[in-house]
C-alpha positions in Angstrom: 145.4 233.0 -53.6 145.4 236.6 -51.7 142.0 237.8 -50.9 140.0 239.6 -53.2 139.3 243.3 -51.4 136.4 244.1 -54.0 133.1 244.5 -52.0 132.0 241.9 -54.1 133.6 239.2 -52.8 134.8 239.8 -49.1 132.1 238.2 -47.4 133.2 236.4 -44.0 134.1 234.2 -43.4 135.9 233.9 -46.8 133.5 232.5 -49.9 134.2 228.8 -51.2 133.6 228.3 -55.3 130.9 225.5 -56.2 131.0 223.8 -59.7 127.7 222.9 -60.0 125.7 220.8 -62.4 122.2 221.7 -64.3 121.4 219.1 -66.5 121.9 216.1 -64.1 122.2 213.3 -66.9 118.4 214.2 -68.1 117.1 215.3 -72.0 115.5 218.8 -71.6 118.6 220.5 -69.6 117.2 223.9 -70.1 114.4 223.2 -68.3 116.6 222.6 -64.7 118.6 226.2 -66.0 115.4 228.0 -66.9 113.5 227.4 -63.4 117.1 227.7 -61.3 117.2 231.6 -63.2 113.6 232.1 -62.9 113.3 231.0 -58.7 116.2 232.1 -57.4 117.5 228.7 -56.7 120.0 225.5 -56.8 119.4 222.6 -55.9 120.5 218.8 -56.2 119.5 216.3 -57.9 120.9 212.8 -57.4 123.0 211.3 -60.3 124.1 207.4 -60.3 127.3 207.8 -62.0 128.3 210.1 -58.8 129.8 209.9 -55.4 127.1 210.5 -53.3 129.7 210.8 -50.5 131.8 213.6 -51.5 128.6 215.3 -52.6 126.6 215.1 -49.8 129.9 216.6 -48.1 130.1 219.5 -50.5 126.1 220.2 -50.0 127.0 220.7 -45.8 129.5 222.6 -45.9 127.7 225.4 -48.9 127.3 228.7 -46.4 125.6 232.2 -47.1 128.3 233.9 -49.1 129.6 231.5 -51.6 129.5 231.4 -55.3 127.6 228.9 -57.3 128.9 228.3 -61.3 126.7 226.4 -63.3 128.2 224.4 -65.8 128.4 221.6 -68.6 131.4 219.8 -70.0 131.5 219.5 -73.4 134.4 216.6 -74.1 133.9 216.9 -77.5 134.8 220.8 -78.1 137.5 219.9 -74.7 135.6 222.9 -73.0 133.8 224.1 -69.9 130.6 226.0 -70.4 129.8 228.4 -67.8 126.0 229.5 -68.0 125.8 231.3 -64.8 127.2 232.3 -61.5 125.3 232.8 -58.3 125.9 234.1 -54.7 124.3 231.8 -51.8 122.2 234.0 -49.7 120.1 230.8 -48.5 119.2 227.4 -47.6 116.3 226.3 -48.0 116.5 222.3 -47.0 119.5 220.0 -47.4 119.4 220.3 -50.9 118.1 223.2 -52.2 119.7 226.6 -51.9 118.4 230.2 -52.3 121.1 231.7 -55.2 121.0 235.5 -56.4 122.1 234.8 -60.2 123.8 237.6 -61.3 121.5 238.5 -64.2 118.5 237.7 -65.4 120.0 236.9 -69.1 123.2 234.9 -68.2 126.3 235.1 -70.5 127.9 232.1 -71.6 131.7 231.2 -71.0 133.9 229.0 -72.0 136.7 228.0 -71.0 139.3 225.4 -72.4 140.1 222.5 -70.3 144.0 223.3 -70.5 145.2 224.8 -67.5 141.4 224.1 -65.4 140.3 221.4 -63.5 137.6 219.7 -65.2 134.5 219.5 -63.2 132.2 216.8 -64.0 130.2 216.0 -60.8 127.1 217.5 -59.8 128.7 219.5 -56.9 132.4 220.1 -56.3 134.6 222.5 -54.8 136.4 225.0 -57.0 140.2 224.6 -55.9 141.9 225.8 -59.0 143.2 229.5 -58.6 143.4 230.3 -62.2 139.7 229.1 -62.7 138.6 231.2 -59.5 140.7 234.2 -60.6 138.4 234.3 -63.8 135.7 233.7 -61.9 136.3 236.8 -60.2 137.2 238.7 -62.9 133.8 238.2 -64.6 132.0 239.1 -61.4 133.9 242.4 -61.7 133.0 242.8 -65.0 129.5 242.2 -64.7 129.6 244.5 -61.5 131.2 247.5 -62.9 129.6 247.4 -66.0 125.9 247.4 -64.2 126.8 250.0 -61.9 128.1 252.2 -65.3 124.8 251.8 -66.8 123.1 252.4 -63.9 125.0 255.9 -63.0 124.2 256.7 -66.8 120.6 255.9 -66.3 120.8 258.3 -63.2 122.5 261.0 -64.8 120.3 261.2 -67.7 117.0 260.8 -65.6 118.4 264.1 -63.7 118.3 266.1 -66.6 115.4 264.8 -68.6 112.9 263.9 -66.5 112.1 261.1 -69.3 114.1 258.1 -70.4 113.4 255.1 -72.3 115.1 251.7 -72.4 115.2 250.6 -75.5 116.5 246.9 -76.6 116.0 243.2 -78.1 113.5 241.0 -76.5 115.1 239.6 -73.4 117.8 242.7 -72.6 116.3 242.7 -69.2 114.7 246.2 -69.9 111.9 245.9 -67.6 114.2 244.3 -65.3 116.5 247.1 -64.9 113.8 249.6 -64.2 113.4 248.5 -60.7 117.0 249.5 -59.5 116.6 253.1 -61.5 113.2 253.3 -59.8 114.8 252.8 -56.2 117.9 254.6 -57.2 116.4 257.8 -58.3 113.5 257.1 -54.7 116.4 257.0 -52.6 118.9 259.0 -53.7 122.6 258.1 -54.6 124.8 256.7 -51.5 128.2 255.2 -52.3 128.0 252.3 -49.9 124.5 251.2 -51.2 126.1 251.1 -54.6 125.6 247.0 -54.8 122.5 246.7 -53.4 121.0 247.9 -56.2 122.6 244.6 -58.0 120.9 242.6 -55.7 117.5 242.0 -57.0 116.0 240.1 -54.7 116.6 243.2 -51.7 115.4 245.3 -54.8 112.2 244.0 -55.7 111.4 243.8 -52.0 111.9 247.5 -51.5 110.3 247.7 -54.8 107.0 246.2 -53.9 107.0 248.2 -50.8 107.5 251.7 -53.0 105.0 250.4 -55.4 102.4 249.7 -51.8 103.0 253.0 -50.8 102.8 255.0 -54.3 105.8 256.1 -54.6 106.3 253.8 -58.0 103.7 252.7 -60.2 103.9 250.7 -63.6 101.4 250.2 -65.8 101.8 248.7 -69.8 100.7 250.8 -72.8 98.4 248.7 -75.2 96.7 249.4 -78.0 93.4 249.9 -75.7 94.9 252.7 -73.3 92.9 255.9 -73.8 93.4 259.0 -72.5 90.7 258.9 -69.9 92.3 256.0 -68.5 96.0 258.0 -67.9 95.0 260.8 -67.3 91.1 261.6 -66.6 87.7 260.6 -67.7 84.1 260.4 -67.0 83.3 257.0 -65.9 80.1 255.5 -64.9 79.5 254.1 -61.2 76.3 252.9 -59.4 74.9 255.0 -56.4 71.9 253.7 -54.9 70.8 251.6 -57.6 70.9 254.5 -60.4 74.1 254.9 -62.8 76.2 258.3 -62.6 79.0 259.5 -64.0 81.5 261.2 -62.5 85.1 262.4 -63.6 87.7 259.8 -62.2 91.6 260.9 -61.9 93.5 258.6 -64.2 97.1 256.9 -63.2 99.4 259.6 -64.7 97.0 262.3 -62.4 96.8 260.2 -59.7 100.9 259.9 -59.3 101.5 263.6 -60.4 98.8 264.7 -57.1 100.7 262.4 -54.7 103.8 264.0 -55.9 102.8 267.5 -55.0 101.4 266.3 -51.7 104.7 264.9 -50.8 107.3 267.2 -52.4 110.3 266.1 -50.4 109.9 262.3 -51.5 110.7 261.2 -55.6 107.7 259.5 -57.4 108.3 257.0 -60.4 106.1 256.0 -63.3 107.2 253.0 -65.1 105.9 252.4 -68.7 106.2 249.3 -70.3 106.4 248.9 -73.6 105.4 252.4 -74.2 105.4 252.5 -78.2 102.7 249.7 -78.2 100.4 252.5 -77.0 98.9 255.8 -79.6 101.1 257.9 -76.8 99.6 261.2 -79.1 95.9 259.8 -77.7 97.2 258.7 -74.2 99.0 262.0 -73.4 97.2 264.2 -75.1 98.2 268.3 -74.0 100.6 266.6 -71.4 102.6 265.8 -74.1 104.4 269.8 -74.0 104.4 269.4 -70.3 106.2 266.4 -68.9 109.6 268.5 -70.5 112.0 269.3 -67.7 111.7 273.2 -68.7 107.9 273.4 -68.5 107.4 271.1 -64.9 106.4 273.4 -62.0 108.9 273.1 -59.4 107.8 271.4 -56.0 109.5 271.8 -52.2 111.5 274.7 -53.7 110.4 277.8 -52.3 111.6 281.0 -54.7 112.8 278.8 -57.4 109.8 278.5 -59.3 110.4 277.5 -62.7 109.6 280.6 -65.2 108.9 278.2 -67.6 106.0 276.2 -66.3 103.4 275.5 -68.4 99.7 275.2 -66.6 97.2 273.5 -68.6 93.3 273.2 -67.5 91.9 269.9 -68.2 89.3 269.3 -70.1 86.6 266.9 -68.2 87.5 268.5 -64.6 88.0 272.0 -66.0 91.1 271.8 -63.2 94.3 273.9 -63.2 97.1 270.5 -63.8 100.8 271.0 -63.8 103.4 268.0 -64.1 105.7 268.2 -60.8 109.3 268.4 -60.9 110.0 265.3 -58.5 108.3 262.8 -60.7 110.1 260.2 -63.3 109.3 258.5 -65.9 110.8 255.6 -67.2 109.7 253.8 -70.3 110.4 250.4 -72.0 110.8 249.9 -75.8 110.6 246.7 -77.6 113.0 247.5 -80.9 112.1 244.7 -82.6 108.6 245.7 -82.5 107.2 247.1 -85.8 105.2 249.7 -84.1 108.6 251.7 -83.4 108.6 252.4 -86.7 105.7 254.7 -86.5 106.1 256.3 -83.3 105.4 259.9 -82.4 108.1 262.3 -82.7 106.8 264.3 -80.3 107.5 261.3 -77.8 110.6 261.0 -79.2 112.1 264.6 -78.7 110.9 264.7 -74.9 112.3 261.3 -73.8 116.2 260.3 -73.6 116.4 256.8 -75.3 118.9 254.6 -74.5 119.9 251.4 -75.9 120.6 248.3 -73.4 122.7 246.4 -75.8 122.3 242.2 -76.2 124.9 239.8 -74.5 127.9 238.5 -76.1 128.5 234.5 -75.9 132.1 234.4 -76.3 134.7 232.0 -75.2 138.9 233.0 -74.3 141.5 232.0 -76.8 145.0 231.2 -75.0 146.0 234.3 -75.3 143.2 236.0 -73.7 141.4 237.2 -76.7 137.6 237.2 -76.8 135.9 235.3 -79.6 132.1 236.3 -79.8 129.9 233.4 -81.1 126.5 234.6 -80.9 124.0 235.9 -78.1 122.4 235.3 -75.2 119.3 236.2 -76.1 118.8 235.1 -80.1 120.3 231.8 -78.5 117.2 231.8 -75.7 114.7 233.0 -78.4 115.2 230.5 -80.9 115.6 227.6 -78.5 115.6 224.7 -80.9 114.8 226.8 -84.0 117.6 225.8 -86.8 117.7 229.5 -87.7 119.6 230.1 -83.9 123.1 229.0 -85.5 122.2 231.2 -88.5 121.2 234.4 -86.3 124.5 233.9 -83.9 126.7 233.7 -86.7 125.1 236.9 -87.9 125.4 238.6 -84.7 129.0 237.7 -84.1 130.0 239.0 -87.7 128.5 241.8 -86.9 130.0 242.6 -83.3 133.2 241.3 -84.4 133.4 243.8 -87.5 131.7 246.7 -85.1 134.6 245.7 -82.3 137.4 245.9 -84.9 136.1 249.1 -86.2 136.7 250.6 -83.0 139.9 250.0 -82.4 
């Protein structure tokens, strides 16, 4: 098979392709998939039915580089279920390997076993160039279609200001806001493009953003107040007696450190932003957090005409919302509170929808066959309404699909 030139996948030396097992002959199988996702990690479990030989083989020779597939047989349907692929980018002992999974909600493929080796030991060496060739064409998928969403994200934040990422329980909202956070910190550079799909080099910058300031995230609850986001008088003891002073809230704290440093972008990240009154919490900064009313900053004689100055009301200070701050919130859809939120909120902030993941397996032909959802199918678990939900969903996108065509 010629070498695939994508960035994706030209590691050297050249990346090996590892069928590897999750549920390792036990009950609870999720369990095994659930903690691989969630650490960051494969590792291998002995089964008797095996050969230990070939697999302790396969486990030396697994370098920094290659890709992990997890999978199950099913020899009843005659078809491979893929549940996620991962790149190596560690080991940790003789067994255990660090893995970046390529999501943090897997799709699920399958794959008939006509034409495909069938791969039924715990850890064996992809050899079949049709099975690696769709291997590959998935990564690409998944790779083009996250760096799409991500230049949208990026376009839109460099108009509005404001955005919101609105989706189903499980979308990976909140985990999408890290990359837009670094992306929009950092600036847009072609050759960094993937990076920003390699979460664990994301969160790390992340963390060290969020330690310097540069990126802060709090959660909107039904408790947040105004004198928390903004500012408030809040009681503190000085030598034994209780006074009260006025205290700078998150939103003021991150809007001062962004005039301070006008040459750097600041972030706020807002999760689950409608579960918050967001009239209360904003108050007057409501009008101002618009694109066309921000004051300008590290732009000398292009002030914006437009700015709107507000004094607040506890400090009695002159407060403007800088132009080199973002704000990126998180919307729960399925939450019933969205049905009430403020318009105002609505009109200032560019929403947009990050859509649920298809579970679909190839017919011969090539043709996709949706059969549910990722994420209905890891929200119901064992709930018998999970088959009822799927079967919904695919109606739906199949109907939606044809309708577009």
């Amino acid at each position: 098979m010629e070498e695939n030139t994508n960035n994706l996948h030209n590691d050297k030396p050249h990346p090996n392709y590892w069928a590897a097992a999750y549920d390792f002959g036990q009950k609870n199988t999720e369990s095994n998939y659930e903690r691989f996702i969630k650490d960051g990690i494969w590792e291998y479990i002995r089964v008797k039915s095996g050969n230990k030989t070939a697999e302790i083989n396969a486990l030396n020779r697994i370098k920094k580089g290659d890709y992990i597939i997890l999978r199950i047989s099913v020899k009843k349907i005659k078809k491979t279920i893929i549940r996620a692929i991962g790149k190596v980018s560690g080991r940790i002992n003789s067994c255990s390997f660090k893995v970046q999974w390529s999501s943090s909600k897997l799709w699920k493929m399958y794959f008939s076993y006509e034409g495909y080796d069938v791969y039924d030991g715990t850890i064996e060496e992809i050899k079949n160039a049709k099975f690696i060739s769709e291997i590959n064409e998935i990564l690409r998928e998944n790779w083009e279609k996250k760096m799409k969403d991500l230049n949208k994200y990026i376009d839109i934040l460099g108009l509005k200001k404001n955005i919101i990422l609105q989706g189903a329980p499980g979308t990976g909202k909140t985990y999408s806001t890290a990359a837009i956070a670094l992306r929009i910190i950092n600036g847009v550079n072609a050759k960094d493009e993937f990076e920003y799909l390699d979460h664990t080099k994301v969160m790390e910058e992340y963390q060290a953003k969020y330690d310097n300031g540069q990126i802060v995230f709090i959660t909107f609850h039904q408790s947040m107040t105004y004198e928390d986001f903004v500012e408030g008088i809040k009681p503190k003891v000085e030598n034994g007696n209780v006074v009260y002073n006025v205290e700078p809230g998150i939103f003021k704290q991150i809007c001062t450190s962004a005039k301070e440093n006008p040459k750097d972008n600041y972030v706020l990240i807002i999760d689950e932003i409608n579960r918050g009154n967001v009239a209360k919490i904003f108050g007057e900064l409501i009008t101002i957090i618009e694109t066309d009313k921000r004051e300008i900053i590290g732009e000398p004689g292009n002030e914006n005409q437009h700015t709107i100055i507000v004094k607040l009301p506890y400090s009695k200070e002159p407060f403007s919302v800088p132009s080199n701050l973002y704000i990126i919130g998180t919307m729960n859809t399925t939450d019933r509170s969205t049905g009430t939120l403020d318009y105002a909120l609505r009109r200032r902030f560019s929403f947009v929808p990050i859509l649920s993941t298809p579970v679909y397996y190839k017919e011969k032909d090539g043709t996709r066959v949706v059969l549910g959802c990722e994420e209905l199918t890891n929200y119901y678990g064992d709930n018998p309404l999970k088959d009822k939900a799927n079967a919904l969903f695919a109606k739906v996108y199949n109907f939606l699909s044809k309708s577009r065509k």
